[in-house]
Backbone as JSON, one array per atom type, in Angstrom:
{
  "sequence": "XXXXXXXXXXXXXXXXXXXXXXXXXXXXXXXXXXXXXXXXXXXXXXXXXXXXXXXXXXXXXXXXXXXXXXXXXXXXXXXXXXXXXXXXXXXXXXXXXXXXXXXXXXXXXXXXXXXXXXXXXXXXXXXXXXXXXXXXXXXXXXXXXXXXXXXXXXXXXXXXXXXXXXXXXXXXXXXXXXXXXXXXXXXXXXXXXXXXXXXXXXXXXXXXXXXXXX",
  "N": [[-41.89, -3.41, -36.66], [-44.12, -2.6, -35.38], [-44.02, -4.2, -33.05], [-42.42, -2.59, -31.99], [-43.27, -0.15, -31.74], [-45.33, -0.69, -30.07], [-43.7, -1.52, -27.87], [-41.92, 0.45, -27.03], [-41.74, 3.74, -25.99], [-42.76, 6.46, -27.86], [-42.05, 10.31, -27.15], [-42.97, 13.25, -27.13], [-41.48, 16.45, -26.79], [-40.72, 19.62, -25.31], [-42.98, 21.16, -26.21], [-43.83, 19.61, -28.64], [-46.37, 17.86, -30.54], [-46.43, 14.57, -30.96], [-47.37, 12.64, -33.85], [-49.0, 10.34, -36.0], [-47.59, 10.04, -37.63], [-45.55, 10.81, -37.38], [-44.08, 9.11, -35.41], [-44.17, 6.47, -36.9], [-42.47, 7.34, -38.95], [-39.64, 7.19, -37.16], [-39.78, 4.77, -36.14], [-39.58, 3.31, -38.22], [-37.36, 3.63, -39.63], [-35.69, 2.87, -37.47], [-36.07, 0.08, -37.36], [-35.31, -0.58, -40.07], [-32.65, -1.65, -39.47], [-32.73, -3.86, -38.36], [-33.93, -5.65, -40.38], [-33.22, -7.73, -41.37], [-31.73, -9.63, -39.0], [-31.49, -12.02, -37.2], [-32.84, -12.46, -34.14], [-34.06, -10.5, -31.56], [-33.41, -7.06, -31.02], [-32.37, -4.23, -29.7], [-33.08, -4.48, -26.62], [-31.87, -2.29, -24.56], [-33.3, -0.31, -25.27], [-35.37, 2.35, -23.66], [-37.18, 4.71, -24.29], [-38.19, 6.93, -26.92], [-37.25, 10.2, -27.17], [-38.85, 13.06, -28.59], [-37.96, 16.02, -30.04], [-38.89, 19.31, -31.53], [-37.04, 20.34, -33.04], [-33.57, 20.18, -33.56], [-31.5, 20.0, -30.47], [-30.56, 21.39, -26.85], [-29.0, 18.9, -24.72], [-30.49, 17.76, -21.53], [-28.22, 16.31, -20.44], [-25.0, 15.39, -19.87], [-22.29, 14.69, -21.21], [-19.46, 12.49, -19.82], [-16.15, 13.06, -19.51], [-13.57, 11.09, -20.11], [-11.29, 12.22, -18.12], [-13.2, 12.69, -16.21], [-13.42, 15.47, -16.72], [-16.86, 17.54, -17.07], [-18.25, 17.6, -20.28], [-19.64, 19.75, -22.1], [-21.98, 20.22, -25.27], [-20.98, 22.44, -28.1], [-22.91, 23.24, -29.57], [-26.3, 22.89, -30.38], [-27.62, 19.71, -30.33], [-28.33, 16.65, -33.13], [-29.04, 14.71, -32.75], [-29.49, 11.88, -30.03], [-27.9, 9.23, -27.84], [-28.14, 7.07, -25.25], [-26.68, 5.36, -22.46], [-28.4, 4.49, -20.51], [-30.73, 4.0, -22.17], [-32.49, 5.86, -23.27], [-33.49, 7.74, -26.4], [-32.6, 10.37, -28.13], [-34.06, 12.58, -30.12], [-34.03, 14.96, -33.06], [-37.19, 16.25, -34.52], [-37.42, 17.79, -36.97], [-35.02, 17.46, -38.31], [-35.01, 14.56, -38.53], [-37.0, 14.31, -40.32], [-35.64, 15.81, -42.49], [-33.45, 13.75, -42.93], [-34.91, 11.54, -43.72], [-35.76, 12.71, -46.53], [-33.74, 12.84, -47.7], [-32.04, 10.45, -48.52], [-29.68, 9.72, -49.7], [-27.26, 10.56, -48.83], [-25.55, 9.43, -46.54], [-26.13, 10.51, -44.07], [-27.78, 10.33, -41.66], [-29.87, 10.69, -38.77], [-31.57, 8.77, -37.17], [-30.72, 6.37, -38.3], [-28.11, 6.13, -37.24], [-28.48, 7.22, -34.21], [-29.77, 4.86, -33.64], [-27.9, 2.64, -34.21], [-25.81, 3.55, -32.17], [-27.62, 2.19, -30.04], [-27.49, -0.15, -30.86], [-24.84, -0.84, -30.48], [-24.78, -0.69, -28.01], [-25.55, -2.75, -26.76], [-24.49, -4.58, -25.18], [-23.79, -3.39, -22.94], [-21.96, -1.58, -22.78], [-20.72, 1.05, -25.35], [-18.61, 0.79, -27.4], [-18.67, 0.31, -30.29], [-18.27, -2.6, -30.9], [-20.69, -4.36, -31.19], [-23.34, -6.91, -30.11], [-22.27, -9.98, -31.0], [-22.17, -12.82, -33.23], [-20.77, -15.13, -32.1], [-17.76, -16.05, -30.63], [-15.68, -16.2, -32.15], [-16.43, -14.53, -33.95], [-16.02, -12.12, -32.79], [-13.7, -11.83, -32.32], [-12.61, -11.54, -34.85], [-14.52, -9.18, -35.89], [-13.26, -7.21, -33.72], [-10.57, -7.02, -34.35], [-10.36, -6.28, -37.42], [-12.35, -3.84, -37.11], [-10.39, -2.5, -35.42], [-8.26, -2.24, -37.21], [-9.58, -0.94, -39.31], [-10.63, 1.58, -38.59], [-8.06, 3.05, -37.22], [-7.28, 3.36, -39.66], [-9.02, 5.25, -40.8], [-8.73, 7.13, -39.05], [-6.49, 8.11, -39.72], [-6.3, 9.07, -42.7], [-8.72, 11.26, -41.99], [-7.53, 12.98, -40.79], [-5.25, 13.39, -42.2], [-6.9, 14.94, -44.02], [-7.99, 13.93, -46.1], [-10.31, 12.72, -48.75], [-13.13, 10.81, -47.58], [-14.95, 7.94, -48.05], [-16.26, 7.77, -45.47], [-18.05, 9.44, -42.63], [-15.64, 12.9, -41.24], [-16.31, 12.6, -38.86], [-16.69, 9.91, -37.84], [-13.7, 9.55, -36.92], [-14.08, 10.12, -34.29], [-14.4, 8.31, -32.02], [-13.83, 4.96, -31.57], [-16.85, 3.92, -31.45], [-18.8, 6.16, -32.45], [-17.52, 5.63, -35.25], [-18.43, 3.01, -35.66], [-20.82, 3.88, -35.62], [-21.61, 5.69, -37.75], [-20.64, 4.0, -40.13], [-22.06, 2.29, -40.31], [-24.57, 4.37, -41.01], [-23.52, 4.97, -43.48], [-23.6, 2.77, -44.93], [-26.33, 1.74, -45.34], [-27.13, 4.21, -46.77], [-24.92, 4.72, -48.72], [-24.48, 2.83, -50.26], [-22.96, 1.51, -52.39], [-20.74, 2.88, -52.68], [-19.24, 2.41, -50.14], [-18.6, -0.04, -50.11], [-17.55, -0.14, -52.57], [-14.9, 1.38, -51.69], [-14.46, 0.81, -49.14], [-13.66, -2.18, -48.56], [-13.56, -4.32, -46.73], [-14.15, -3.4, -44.48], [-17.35, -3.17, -45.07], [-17.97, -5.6, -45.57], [-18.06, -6.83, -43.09], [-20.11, -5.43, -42.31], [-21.92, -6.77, -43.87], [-22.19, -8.92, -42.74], [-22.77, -8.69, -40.39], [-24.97, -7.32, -40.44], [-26.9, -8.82, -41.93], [-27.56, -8.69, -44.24], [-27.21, -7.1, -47.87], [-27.32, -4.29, -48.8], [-26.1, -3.21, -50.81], [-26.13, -4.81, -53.29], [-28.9, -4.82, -53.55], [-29.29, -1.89, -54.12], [-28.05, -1.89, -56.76], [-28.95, -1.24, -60.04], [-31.8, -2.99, -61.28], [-31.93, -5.17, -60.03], [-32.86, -7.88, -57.5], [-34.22, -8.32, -54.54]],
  "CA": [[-42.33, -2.07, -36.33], [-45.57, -3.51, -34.62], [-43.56, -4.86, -31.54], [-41.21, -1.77, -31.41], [-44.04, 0.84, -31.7], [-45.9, -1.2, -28.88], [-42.63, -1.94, -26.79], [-40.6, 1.93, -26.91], [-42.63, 5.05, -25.85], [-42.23, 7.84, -28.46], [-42.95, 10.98, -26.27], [-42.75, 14.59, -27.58], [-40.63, 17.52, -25.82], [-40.73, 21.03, -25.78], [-44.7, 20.97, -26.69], [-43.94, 18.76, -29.92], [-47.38, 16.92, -30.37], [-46.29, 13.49, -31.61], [-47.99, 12.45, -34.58], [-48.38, 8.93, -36.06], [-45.92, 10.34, -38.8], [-43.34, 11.24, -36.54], [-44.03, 7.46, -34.62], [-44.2, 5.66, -37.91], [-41.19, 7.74, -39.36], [-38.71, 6.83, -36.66], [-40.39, 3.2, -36.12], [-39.97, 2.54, -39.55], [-35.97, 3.84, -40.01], [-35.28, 2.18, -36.55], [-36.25, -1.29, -37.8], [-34.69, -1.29, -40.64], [-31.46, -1.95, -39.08], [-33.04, -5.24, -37.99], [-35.14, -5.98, -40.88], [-32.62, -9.13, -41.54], [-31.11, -9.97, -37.67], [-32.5, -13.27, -37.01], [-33.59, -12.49, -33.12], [-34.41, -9.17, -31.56], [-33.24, -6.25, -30.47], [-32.9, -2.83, -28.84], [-33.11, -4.57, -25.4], [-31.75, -1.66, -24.12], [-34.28, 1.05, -25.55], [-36.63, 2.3, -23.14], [-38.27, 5.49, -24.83], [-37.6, 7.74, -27.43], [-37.57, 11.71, -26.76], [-38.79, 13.47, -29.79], [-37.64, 17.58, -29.89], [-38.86, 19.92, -32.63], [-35.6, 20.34, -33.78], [-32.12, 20.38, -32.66], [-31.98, 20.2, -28.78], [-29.43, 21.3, -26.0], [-29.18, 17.98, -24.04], [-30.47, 18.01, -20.45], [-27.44, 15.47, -19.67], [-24.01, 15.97, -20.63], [-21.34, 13.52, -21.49], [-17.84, 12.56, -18.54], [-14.37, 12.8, -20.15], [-12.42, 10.1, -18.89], [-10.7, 12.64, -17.14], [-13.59, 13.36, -15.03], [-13.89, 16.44, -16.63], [-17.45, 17.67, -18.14], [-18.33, 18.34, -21.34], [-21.05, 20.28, -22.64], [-21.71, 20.11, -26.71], [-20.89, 23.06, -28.19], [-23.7, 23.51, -30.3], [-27.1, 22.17, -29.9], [-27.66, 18.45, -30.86], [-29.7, 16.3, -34.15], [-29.72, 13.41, -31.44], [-28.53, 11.37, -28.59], [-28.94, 8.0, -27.33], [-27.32, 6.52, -24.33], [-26.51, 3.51, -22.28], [-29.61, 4.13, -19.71], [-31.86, 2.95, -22.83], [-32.92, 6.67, -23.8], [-33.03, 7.91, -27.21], [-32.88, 11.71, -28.05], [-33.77, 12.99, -31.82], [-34.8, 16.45, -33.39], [-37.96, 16.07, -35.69], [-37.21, 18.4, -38.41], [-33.32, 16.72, -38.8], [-35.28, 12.99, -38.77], [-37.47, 14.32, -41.41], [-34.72, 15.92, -43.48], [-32.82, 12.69, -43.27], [-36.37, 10.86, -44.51], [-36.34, 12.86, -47.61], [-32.29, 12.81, -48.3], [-31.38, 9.3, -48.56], [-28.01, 8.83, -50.13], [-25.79, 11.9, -48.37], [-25.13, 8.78, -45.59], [-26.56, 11.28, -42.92], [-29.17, 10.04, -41.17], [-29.71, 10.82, -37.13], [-32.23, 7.69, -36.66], [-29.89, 4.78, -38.39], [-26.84, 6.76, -36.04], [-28.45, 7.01, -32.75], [-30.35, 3.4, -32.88], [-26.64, 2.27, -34.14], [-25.81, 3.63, -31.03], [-28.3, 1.36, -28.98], [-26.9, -1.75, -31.16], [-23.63, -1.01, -29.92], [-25.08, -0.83, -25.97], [-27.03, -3.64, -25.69], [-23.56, -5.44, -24.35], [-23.78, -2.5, -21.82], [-20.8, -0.24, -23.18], [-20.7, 1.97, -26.43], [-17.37, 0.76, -27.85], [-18.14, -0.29, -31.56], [-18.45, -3.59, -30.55], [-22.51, -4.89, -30.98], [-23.02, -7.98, -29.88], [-22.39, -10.8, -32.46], [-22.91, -14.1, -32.83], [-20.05, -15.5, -31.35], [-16.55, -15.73, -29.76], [-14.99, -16.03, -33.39], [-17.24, -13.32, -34.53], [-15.86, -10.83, -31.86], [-11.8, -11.48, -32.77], [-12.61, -10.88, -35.86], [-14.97, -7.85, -35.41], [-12.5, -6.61, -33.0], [-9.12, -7.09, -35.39], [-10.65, -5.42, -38.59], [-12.72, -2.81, -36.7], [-9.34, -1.34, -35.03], [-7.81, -1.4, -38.32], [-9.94, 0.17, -39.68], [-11.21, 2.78, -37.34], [-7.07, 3.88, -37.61], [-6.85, 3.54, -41.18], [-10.05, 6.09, -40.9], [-8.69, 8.17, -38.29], [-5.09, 8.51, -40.74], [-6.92, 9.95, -43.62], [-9.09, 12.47, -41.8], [-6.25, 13.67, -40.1], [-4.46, 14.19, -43.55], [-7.79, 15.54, -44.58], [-8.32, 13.29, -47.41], [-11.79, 12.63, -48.4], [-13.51, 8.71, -47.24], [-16.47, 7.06, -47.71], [-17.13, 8.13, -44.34], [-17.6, 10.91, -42.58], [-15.11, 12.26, -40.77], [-16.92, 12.01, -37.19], [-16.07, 9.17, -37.55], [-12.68, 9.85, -36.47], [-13.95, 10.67, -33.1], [-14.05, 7.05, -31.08], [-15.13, 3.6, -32.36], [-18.74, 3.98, -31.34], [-19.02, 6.95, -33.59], [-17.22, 4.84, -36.48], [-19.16, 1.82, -35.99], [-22.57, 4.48, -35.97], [-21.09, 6.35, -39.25], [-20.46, 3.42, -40.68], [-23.61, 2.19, -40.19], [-25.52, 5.34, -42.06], [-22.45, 5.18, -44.71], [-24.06, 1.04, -45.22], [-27.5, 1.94, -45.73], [-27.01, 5.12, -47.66], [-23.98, 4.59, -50.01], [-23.7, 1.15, -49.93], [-22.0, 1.01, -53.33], [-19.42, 3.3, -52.51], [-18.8, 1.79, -49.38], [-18.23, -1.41, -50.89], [-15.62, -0.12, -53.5], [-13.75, 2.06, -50.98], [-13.85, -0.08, -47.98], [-14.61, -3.51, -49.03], [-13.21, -5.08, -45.67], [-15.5, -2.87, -43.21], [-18.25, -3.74, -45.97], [-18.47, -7.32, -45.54], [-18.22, -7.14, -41.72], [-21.4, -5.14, -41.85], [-22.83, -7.47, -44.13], [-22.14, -10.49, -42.04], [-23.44, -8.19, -38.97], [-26.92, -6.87, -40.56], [-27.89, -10.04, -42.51], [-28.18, -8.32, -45.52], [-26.69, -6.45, -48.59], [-27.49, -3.32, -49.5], [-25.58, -2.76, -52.52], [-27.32, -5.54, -54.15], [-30.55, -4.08, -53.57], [-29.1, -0.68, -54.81], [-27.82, -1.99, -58.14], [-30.33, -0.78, -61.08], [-32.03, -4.31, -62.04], [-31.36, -6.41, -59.01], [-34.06, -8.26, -56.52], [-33.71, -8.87, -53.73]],
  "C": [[-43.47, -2.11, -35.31], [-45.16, -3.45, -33.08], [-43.02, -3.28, -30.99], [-42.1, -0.48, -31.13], [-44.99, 0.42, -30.78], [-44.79, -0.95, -27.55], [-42.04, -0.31, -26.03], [-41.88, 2.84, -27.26], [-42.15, 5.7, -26.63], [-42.74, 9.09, -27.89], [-42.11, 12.45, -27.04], [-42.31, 15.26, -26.03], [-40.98, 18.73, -26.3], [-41.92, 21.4, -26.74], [-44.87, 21.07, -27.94], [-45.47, 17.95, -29.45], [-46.63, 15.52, -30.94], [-47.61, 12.52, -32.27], [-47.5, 11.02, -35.13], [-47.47, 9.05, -37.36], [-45.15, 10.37, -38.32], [-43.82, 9.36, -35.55], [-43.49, 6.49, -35.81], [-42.79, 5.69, -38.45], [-39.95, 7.01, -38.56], [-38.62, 5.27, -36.63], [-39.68, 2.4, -37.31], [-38.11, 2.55, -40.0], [-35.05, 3.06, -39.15], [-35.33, 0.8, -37.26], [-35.9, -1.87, -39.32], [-33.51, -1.83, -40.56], [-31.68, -3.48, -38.5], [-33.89, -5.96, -38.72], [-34.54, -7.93, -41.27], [-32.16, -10.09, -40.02], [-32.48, -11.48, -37.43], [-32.95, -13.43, -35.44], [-33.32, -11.2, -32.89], [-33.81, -9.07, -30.48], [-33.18, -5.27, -29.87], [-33.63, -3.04, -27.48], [-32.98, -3.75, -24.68], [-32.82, -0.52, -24.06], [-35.69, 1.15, -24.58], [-37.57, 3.27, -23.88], [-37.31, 6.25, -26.0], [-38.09, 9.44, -27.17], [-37.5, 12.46, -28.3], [-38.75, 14.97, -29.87], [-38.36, 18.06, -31.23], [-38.5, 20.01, -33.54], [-34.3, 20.2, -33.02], [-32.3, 20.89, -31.55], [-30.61, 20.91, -28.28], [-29.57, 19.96, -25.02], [-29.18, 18.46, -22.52], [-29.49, 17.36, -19.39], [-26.39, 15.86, -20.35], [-22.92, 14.81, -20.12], [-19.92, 13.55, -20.19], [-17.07, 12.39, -19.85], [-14.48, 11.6, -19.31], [-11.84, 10.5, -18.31], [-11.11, 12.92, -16.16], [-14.08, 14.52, -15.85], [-16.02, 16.66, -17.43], [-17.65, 18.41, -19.02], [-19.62, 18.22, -21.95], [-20.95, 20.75, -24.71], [-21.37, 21.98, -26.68], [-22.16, 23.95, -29.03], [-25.3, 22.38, -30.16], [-26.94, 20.25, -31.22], [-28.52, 17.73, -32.1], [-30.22, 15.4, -33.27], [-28.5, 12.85, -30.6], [-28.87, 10.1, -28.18], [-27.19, 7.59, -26.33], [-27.73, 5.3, -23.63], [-28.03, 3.75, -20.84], [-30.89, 4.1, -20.84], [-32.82, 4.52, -23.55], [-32.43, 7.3, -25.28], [-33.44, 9.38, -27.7], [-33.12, 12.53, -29.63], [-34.59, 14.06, -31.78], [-35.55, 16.3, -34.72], [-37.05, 16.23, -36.92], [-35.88, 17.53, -38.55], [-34.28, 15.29, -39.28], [-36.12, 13.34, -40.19], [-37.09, 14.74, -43.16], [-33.93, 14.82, -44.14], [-34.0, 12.03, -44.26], [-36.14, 11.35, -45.97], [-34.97, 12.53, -48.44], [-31.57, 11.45, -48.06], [-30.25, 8.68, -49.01], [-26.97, 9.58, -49.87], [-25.48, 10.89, -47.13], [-25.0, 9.66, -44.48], [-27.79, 11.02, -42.34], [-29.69, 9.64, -39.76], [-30.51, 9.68, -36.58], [-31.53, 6.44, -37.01], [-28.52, 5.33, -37.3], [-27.53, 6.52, -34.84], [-29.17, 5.32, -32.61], [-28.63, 2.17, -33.27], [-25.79, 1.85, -32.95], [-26.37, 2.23, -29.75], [-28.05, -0.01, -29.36], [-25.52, -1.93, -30.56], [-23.67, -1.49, -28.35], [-25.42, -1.79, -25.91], [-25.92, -4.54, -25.09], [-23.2, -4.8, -23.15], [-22.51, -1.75, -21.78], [-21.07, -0.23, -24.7], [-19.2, 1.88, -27.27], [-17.06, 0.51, -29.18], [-18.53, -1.42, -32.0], [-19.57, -3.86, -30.17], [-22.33, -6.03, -30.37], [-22.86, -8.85, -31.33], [-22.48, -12.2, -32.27], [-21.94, -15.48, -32.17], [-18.6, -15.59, -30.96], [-15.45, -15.29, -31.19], [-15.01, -14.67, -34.01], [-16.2, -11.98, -33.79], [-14.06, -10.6, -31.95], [-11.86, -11.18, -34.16], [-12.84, -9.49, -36.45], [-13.85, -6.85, -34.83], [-11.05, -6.19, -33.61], [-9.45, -5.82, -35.99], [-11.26, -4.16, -37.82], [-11.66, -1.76, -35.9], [-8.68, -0.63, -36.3], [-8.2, -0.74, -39.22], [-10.3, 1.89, -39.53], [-9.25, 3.46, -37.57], [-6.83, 4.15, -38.91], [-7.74, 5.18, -41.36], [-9.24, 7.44, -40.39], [-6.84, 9.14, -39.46], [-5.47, 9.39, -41.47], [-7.59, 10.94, -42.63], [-8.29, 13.36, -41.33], [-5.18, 14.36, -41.27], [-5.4, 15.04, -44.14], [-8.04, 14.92, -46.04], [-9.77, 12.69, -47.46], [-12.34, 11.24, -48.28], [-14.7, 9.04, -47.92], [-16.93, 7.53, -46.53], [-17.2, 9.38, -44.12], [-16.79, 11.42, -41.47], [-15.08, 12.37, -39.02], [-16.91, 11.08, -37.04], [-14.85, 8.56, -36.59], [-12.8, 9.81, -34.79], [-13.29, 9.62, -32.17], [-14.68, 5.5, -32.33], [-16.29, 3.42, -32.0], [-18.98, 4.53, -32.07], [-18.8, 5.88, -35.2], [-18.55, 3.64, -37.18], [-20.84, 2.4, -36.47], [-22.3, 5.22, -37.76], [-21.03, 5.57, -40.11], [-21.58, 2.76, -41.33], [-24.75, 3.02, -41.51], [-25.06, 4.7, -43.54], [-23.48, 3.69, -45.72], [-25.17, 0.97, -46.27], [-27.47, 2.57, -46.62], [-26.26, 5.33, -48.61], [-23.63, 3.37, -50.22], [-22.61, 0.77, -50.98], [-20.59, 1.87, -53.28], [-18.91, 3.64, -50.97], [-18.22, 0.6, -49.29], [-16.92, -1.67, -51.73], [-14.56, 0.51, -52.87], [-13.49, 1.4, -49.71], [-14.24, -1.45, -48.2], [-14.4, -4.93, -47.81], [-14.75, -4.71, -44.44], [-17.04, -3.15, -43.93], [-18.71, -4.77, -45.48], [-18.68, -7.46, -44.05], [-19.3, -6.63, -41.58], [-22.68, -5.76, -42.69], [-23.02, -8.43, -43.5], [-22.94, -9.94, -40.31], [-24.89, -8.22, -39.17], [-27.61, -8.16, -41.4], [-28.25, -9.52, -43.74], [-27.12, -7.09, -46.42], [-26.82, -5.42, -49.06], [-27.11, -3.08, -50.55], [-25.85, -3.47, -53.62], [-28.71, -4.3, -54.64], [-30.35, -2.45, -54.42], [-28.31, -0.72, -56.16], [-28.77, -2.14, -58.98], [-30.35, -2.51, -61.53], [-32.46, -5.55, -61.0], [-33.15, -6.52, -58.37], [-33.01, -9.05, -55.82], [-34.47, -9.79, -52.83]]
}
């Protein structure tokens, strides 16, 4: 938190003061996604942009067709591949207090920036090596369709189902889902499970079984 709250500007918008609660808060949700990773990350991250609340983004996403598209509704956050990260207080502080609805806009958008740091948003973090990434790459399609099957029938996951959208989303959903339900992520997907234990260096659902140390 030290390095990352030295390294990545947190800068208020829309005449948010930024307070060392709201620094600490994000600092502190950001880094746990690396509290196990045995060298560092978020190479990509240059600052974070901290809103009130829910923003309209001053940038707006390409189709692949070219065309653009503007959200329809304002945003909780945003993070993209030029290293910026976009979050709305009040949502980061809602997440803070609601820890097991696997909603949580600071483990999603720095998700996000684990996915970039190979310089595309595809799902695909980096990992630790060539093996790692046919493997990653196998299970993460089949899953990501297995995902996209059910929401489409409307049947209810473990995830949620924005998921559905692309595998960046998945891999960020999945992500929250990790942290925040870990045990019933574990019994309902127990494949995409283990790949994000072998990714983050660590178990959550240990740690969230009454008794355990970890």
């Amino acid at each position: 938190m030290q390095l990352f709250l030295r390294e990545v500007p947190i800068e208020g918008c829309a005449g948010l003061e930024v307070t060392e609660e709201i620094r600490m808060t994000i600092a502190a949700q950001a880094c746990l996604l690396l509290l196990k990773m045995p060298y560092p990350r978020y190479g990509r991250v240059r600052r974070v942009l901290v809103y009130p609340s829910a923003f309209v983004p001053t940038t707006v996403a390409l189709h692949p067709t070219g065309q653009i598209v503007r959200p329809d509704v304002p945003l909780r956050g945003q993070a993209s591949l030029s290293g910026v990260v976009v979050l709305g207080w009040d949502e980061v502080q809602r997440d803070t207090l609601i820890t097991t609805d696997a909603d949580n806009v600071v483990l999603h958008e720095f998700a996000h920036m684990l996915d970039a740091e190979d310089g595309s948003m595809d799902g695909v973090p980096v990992l630790d090596s060539g093996t790692a990434y046919r493997a990653w790459g196998a299970l993460l399609s089949e899953e990501f369709a297995e995902h996209v099957r059910r929401t489409e029938r409307g049947e209810p996951t473990a995830l949620s189902p924005y998921g559905a959208t692309n595998r960046a989303e998945f891999f960020a959903v999945a992500t929250e889902t990790f942290f925040e339900r870990p045990l019933k992520l574990r019994a309902e997907e127990p494949g995409l499970y283990a790949l994000l234990v072998d990714f983050f260096k660590l178990d959550p659902a240990v740690i969230a079984r009454p008794g355990s140390a970890f």
